[in-house]
N, C-alpha and C positions, 0 to 999 in steps of 0.2 A: 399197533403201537399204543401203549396208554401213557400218558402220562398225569389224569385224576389219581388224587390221594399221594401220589411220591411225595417224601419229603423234601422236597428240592429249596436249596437257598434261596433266598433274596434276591432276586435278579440285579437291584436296586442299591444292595447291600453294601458293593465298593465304590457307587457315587456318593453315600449318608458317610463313609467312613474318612473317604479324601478329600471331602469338600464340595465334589462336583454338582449332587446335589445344590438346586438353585431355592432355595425357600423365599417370598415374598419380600422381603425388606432387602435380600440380597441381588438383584433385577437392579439393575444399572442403566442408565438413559443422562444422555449429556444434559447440560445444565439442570440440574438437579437441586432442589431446596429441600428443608427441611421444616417438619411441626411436631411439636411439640403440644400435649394438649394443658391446659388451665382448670382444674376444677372444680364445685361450689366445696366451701367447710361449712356451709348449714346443711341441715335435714331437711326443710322444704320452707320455700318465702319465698322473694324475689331480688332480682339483682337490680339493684339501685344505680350502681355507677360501677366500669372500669375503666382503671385511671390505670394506661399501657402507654403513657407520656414518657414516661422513666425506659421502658421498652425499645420503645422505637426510634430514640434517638442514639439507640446501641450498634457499633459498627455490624455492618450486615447482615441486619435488620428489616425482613421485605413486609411484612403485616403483622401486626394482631386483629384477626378477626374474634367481633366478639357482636353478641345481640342486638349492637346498636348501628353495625357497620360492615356484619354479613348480608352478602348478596341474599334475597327472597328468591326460594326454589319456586321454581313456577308450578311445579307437580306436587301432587301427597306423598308424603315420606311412608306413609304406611298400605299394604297392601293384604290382602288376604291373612288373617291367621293361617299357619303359626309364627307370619311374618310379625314382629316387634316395633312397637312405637318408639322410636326414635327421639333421641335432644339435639338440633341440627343448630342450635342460634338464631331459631324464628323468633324468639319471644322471650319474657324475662322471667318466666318461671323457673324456681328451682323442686324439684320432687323428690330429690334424696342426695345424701351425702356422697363425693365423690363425682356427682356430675360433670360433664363438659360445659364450663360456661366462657370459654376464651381461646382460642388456637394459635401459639405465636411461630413465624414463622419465618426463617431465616437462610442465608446460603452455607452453615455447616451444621452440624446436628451440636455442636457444643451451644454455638451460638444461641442456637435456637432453645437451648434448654438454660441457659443464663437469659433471657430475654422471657421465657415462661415463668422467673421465679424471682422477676419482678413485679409483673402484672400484681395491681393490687383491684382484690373487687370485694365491695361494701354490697351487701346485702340487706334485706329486711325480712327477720327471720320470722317463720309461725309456728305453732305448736305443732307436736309433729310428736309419731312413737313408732317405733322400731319393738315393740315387744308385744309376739300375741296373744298373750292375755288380756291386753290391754281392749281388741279388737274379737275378740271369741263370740263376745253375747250378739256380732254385727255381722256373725260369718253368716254366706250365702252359698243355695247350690249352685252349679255351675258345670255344664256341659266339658269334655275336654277332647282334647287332641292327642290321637294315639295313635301310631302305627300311620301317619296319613288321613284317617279319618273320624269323624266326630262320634265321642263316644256319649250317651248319656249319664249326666254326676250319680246316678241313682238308679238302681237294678234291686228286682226282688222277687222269690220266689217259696212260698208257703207262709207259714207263720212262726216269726223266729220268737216273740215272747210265748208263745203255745213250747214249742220245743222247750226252751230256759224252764217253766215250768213243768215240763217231763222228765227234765236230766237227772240224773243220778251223779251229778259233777258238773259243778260249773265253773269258769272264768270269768272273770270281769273285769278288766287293767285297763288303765291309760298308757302308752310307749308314744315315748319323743326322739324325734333325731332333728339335728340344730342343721342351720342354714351351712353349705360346704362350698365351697369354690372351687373350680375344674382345677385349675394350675398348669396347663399343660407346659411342657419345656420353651416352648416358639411362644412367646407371644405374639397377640394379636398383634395386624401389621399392615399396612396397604398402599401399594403405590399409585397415584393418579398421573395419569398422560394424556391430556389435551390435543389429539393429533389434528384438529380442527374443530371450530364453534360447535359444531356437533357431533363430533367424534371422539370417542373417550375409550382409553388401554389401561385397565385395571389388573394391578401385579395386586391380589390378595392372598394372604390366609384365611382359607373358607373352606366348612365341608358343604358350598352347593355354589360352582360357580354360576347356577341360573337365577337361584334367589338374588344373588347379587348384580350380575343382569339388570334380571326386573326391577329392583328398589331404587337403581341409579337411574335407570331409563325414566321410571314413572316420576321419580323427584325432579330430574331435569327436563320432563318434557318432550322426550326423544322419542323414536323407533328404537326398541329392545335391540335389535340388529345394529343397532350404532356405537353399542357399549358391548368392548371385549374383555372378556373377563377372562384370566390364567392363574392357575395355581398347580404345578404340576410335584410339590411336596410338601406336605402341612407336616409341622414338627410336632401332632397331636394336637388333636382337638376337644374329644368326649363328651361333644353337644355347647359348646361356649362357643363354637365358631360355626353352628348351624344356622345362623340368623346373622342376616347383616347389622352392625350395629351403629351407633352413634358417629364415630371414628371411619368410618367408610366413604360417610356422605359428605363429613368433614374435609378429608384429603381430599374431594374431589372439589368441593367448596375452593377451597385454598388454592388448589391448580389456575382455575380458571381463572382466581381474583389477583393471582401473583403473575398469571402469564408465563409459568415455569412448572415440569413435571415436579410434584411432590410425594414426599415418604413419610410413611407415619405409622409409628410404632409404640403399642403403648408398653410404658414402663408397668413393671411387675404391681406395684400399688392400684393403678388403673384399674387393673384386673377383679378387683374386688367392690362387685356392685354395678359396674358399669356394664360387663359383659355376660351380665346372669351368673345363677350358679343353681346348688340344687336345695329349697326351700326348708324351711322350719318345717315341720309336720309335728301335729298330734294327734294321736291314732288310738280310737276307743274300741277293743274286741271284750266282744260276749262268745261264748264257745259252751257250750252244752254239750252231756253225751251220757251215755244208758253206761253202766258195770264193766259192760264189757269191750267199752272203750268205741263203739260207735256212735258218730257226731247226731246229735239230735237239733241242733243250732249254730247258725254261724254269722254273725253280725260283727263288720268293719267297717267303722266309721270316720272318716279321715277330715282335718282341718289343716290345709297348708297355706302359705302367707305367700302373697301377692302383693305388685304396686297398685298406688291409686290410680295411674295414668293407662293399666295397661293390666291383661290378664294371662295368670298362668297357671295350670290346675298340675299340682303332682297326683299322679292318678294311685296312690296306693292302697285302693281297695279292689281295684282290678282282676288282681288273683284271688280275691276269694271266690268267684263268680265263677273258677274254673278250675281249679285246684284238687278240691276234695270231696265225694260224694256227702252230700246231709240234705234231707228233705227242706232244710228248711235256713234259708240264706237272706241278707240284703248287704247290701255293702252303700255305703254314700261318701260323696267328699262336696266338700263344703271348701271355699276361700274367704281368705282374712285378708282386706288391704291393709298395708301397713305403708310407711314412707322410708320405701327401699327402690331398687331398680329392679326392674322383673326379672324374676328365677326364667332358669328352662330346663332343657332337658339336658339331664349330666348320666351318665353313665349309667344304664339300667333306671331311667327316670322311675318312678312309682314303685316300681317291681322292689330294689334294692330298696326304699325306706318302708315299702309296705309288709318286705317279704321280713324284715327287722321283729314287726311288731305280731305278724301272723304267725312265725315259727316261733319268737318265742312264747304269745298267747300257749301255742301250742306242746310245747314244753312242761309250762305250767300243770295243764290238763292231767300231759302224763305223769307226773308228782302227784297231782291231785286223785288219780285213777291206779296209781302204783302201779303204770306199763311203764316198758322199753318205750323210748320218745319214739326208735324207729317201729316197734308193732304198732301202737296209734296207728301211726301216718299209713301202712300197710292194711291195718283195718278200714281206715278212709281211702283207698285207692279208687281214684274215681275210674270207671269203667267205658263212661260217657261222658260230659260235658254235664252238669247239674244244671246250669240254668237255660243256657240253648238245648238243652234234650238231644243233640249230636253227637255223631262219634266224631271222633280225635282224626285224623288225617294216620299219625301214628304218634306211638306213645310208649317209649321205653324204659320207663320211671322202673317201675318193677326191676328189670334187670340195671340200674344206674344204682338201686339201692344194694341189693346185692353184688356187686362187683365194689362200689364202694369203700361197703363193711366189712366187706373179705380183706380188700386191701390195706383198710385203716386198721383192723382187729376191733372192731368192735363190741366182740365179745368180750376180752378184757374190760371194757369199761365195768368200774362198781356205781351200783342207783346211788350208795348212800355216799355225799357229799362230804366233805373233806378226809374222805376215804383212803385215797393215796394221797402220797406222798414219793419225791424223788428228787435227794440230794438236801432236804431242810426246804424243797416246795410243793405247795400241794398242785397236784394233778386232775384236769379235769377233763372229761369227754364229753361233746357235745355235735349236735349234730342237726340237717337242716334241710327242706328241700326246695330246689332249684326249680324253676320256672320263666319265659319269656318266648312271647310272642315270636311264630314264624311268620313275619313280615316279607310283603310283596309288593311292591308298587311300580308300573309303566315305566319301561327303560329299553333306551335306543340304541342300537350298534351299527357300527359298519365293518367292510373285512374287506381286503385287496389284496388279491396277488399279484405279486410282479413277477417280470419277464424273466428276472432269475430264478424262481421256485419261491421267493421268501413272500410271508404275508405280513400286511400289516392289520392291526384290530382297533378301532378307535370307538369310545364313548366317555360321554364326557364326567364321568366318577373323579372321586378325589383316592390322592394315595396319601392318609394321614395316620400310618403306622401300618395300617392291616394289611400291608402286602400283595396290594390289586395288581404290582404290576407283572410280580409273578405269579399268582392265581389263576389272571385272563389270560394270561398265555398257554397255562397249563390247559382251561378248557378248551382255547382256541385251537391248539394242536391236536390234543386229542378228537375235535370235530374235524377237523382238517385233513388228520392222519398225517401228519408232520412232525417230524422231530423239534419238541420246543424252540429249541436254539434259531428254525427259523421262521419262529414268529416275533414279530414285533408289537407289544398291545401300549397305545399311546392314551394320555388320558389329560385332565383338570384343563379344559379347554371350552370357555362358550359356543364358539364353533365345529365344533364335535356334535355328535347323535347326542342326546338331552337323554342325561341319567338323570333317578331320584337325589335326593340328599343322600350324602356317605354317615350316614348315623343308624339310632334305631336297630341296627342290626340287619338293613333289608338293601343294602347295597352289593354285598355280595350275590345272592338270592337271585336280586331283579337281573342285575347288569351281568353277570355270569348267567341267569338264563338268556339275554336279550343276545351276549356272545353266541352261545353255544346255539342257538336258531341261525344266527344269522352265517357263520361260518358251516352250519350245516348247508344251509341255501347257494352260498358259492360253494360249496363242494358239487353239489348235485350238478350246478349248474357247469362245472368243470366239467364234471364226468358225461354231461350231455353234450358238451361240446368235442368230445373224444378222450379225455384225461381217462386211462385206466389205471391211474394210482398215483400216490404223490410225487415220484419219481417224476410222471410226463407235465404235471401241471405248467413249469416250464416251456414247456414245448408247446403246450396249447396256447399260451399267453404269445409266443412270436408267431403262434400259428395264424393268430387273430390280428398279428397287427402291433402286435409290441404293447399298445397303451395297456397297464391296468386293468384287469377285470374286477367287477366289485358291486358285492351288494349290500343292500342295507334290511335291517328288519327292526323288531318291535315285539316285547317279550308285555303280555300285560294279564293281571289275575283274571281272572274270570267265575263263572257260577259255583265253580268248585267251593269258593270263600264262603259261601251259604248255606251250603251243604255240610261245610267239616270245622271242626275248631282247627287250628294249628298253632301249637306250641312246640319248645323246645324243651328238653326237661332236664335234671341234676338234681345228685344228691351229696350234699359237705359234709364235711366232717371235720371238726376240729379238737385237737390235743393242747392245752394252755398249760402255763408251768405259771404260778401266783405264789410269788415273795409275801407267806403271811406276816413279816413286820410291815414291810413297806410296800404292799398294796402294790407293785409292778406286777402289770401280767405278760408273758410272753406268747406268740404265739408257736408251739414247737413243731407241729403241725400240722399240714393243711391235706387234704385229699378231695378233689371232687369230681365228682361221676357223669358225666354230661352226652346226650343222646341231641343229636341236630340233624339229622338227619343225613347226608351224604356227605364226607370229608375231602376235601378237595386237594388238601396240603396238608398232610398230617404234622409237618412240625409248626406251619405257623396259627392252624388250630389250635395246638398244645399251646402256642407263646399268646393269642389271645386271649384262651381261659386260664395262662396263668398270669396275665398281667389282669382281667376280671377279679379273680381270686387276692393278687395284694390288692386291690382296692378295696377288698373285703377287709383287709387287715387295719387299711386306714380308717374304715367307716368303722370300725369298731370301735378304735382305742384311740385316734388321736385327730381329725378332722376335724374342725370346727371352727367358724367363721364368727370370730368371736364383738359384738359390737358394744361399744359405749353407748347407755343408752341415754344416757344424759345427752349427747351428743350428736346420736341415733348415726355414728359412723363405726364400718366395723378397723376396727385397731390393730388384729392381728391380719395386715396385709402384706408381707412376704413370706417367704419363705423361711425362717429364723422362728417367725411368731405362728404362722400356719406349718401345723406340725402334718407331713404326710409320711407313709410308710415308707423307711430308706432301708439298703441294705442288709442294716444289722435289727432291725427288725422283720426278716424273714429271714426264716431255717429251712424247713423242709414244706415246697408246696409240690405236691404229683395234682395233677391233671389226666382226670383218665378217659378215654375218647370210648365210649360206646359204639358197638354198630347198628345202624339203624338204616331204614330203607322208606322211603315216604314217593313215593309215586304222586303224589296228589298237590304238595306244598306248591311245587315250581318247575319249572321245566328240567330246572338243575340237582334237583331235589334235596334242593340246600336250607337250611336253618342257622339264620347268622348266630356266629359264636361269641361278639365284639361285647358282651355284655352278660351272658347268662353265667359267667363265672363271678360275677360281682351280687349274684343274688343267692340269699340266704346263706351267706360266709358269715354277714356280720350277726345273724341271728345263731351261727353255728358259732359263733365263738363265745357269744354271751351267754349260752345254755352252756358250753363248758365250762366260762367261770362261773358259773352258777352251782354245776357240778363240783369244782375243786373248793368251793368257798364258804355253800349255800346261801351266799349275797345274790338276790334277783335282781340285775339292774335293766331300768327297762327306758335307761336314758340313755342314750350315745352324745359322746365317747363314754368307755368306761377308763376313766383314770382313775391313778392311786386314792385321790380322796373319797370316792366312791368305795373303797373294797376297807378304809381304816376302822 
């Protein structure tokens, strides 16, 4: 019986379509209040006075808490990186626009949001700047967080100015991409329940009910074990809800101090600055190479902006350290504090703005060298890992570019720039390669069969689009040798086997390895018990007594990671149509070629790297978290003013799945897909406009007044 790789529905599909589905803010509990959050319009000072008089003498009206009249956490609000420093109303500092500095809180949610927009609070404002050039000449290095583990800001390998003076063609550019914000559809959200002085039921939108766990435990003083945390459908997250934030500790704040379970949701404005997003970056490539198109130099040097209070490194020089064979490399990132609320990881953190600036450095080259952009990157095919001196785990780039180009026609493309034409627009071909980490990190499972033959699989992962809940079934059965249907895999529970975070790309990987061990382990242990097939498993379970049989395991990396690099790889391709009066570019289409190694689900693969891929569209042409900086708050915070890719701005995107085989990555020999389709799209589309136009822009987005 297999059932890896079928493309089987959504198991999940007609609870998201009828409602049944329960998301965070929808979790119900009798007397129930509501908060609303308050927060600062300066850029950084302090808060002088709120005056919540007008407030609370509004009918049903249970608190405003605010800095002067919040209970004192008796624990630290902050825990281990890449846990995030918090604004809880311990103190009267303000650090950036959009802060939490008031919670009003009431018995309906109208109430409660007429009784927030009264609250009036007087500040004492300081100088403050929200732009980095302002903060360039004060940038610092800075270790970062990747995959789980600390990476160092700075790697080097030969002599990249010796190379630049050998080339026969050189690069030299600066590429920018502006600060972005997740948007997912659910906002963040969180229910607090006091079920006793020291027991707390937390209904959140999270992708890691343990982080969340731990941050309430440690700030309240508890036993972790006292605070239950559940989230069993996130309506999308993309790294905005991998950190508990401000608003988490708040609602729980507000519970205890009103004596009544509370809900707290933030409105869509909130969302911008409070809950991260994905940083400014400016991004300096040197690229060198001899006539005949091989790399002699490769130098990536990255500056992304950070809060004062707190750190956060977009790692987008990452891939150059791994990417392309040349004797001679260094990559560095550098952070800039500015007085903002700390970035994090968004959707392909580093990879997506690094791989922006690396393909089209690269691009460039080929212009400059008179190659096919795809012979370059074919001439630099690395064969090994350039700066660890390792081989690859596996590595199917080669055949991702070829399958690709066959299917986009990339031979059609012309080199020379406003070449085509189609319909009164010009046509451009562009193209890009893909790269992200095969991530693994320690994740726990359990498996039970019952007395009737059906099992159930539990760890504690989140299901925030990516289809865990039919996935684990799928590997569960096939360990099992059972017909899907009677597995049942339950998940986004504190009390569950402790999964990694559901991000990154390494929660399928982990948790679908620590499955497929652990339904191995009951298997055997059926078939020792007498089970000669899944037919009798039944019969062993009342053989024994009726209760439950059930084991547990633990799927974790091991020496392997030292030994091998492991990535995932892809190659885009982009076709753009550009209105040369009016500077619209379209994207007409998309293709990308992606190798991850084992397919678990081949349709909701394909719906991953093609929801990667529009995020390419948006990171190209329309994203951007745009701030006053007089004011140092960003302005375009909903949706009307934050422009994201919709509908009618995609046409045609194919997703092509490679096959590939990696014995080495993971038990599962999986290579998460939740992100490798959002790298090097946006670099594949600004080499086409480049193509249709011969305008280089190496700023994101590229709008109209960029192409007039």
């Amino acid at each position: 019986m297999k059932n890896i790789g079928d493309p089987l529905p959504r198991v999940d599909g007609p609870a998201k379509v009828t409602g049944a589905a329960r998301y965070a803010y929808e979790w119900q509990v009798p007397g129930m209040a509501y908060a609303v959050l308050v927060t600062s319009n300066t850029a950084r000072g302090r808060v002088l006075e709120v005056d919540a008089s007008a407030a609370t003498r509004e009918p049903g009206v249970l608190a405003v808490l605010t800095p002067q009249n919040a209970m004192r956490l008796p624990g630290p609000t902050q825990g281990e990186p890449p846990d995030r420093v918090v604004q809880a109303l311990q103190d009267d500092r303000v650090y950036f626009s959009n802060q939490p500095v008031a919670v009003a809180v009431a018995d309906t949610f109208e109430r409660a949001v007429h009784a927030a927009l009264m609250v009036r609070i007087r500040s004492e404002p300081a100088r403050h700047t929200v732009r980095l050039e302002d903060e360039l000449a004060n940038a610092v290095p800075h270790d970062l967080i990747a995959g789980g583990r600390s990476i160092p800001a700075d790697e080097a390998r030969g002599d990249v100015a010796r190379g630049l003076r050998e080339a026969d063609a050189r690069v030299e550019q600066t590429y920018e991409t502006p600060p972005e914000t997740h948007n997912p559809m659910e906002p963040h959200a969180t229910v607090a329940v006091w079920e006793a002085p020291d027991r707390l039921t937390v209904y959140d939108s999270t992708q890691w009910v343990f982080a969340v766990q731990r941050k309430l435990a440690r700030a309240f003083a508890m036993p972790k074990e006292n605070v239950h945390v559940i989230a069993k459908f996130v309506g999308g997250a993309f790294g905005s809800k991998g950190s508990p934030w401000s608003h988490v500790l708040l609602t729980a704040m507000a519970a205890k101090q009103v004596g009544r379970p509370v809900k707290l949701a933030l409105m869509r404005p909130h969302m911008f600055g409070m809950v991260g997003g994905r940083p400014h970056t400016r991004q300096k490539l040197a690229l060198g190479a001899r006539k005949d198109g091989r790399l002699t130099a490769l130098s990536h040097q990255s500056a992304s902006a950070t809060s004062r209070f707190d750190v956060f490194v977009e790692g987008c020089a990452l891939q150059a350290r791994h990417l392309y064979a040349c004797p001679n490399i260094e990559s560095k990132h550098r952070i800039v504090r500015l007085d903002i609320g700390t970035p994090t990881f968004m959707r392909a953190p580093g990879e997506a703005s690094g791989s922006f600036a690396l393909e089209s450095a690269l691009d460039e080259l080929a212009v400059a060298l008179d190659l096919d952009p795809l012979e370059l990157r074919l001439k630099n095919h690395a064969e090994k890992d350039p700066i660890e001196d390792r081989p690859f785990s596996s590595k199917s780039l080669r055949a991702c570019y070829a399958e690709g180009a066959r299917r986009f026609g990339w031979e059609k493309r012309s080199a020379r720039p406003r070449a085509q034409t189609r319909e009164g627009m010009l046509v451009g071909m562009g193209m890009a390669t893909a790269a992200y980490p095969g991530n693994f990190a320690p994740a726990q499972a359990l498996a039970r069969m019952n007395a009737d033959g059906t099992a159930l699989v539990q760890s504690g992962m989140l299901e925030v689009g990516n289809g865990a809940y039919t996935v684990m079934r799928q590997v569960a059965a096939d360990a099992l040798g059972l017909p899907v249907e009677k597995v049942r895999f339950d998940l986004g529970d504190s009390t569950m086997p402790e999964a990694p975070i559901t991000a990154g790309s390494i929660s399928t990987a982990s948790v679908g390895s620590a499955v497929l061990l652990v339904c191995r382990a009951l298997r055997q242990r059926l078939e020792q018990m007498g089970a000669s097939g899944a037919a009798s498993y039944a019969e062993v379970v009342q053989r024994a007594g009726g209760a439950p049989i059930e084991e547990r395991s633990k799927a974790a990396p091991g020496e392997e990671r030292k030994r091998y690099t492991m990535l995932g790889h892809g190659a885009q391709f982009a076709e753009v149509l550009v209105d040369p009066e009016l500077g619209m570019v379209r994207v007409a289409r998309l293709v990308g070629a992606f190798a991850c190694g084992r397919v678990l689900n081949a349709r909701l693969a394909r719906s991953q790297l093609m929801g990667g891929m529009v995020w390419g569209i948006g990171m190209a042409l329309h994203e951007h978290s745009v701030y006053d900086e007089k004011l140092g708050r960003i302005i375009s915070r909903d949706l009307a003013d934050y422009h994201v890719a919709s509908n009618a701005d995609v046409q045609s995107i194919e997703p092509i799945l490679v096959e590939e085989e990696d014995t080495v990555v993971d038990p599962a020999g999986v290579k998460g897909m939740g992100e490798i389709g959002t790298c090097g799209a946006a670099a594949a589309i600004a080499n086409a406009v480049f193509n249709a136009t011969g305008r280089r822009i190496r700023s994101l987005p590229i709008t109209p007044d960029n192409l007039l």
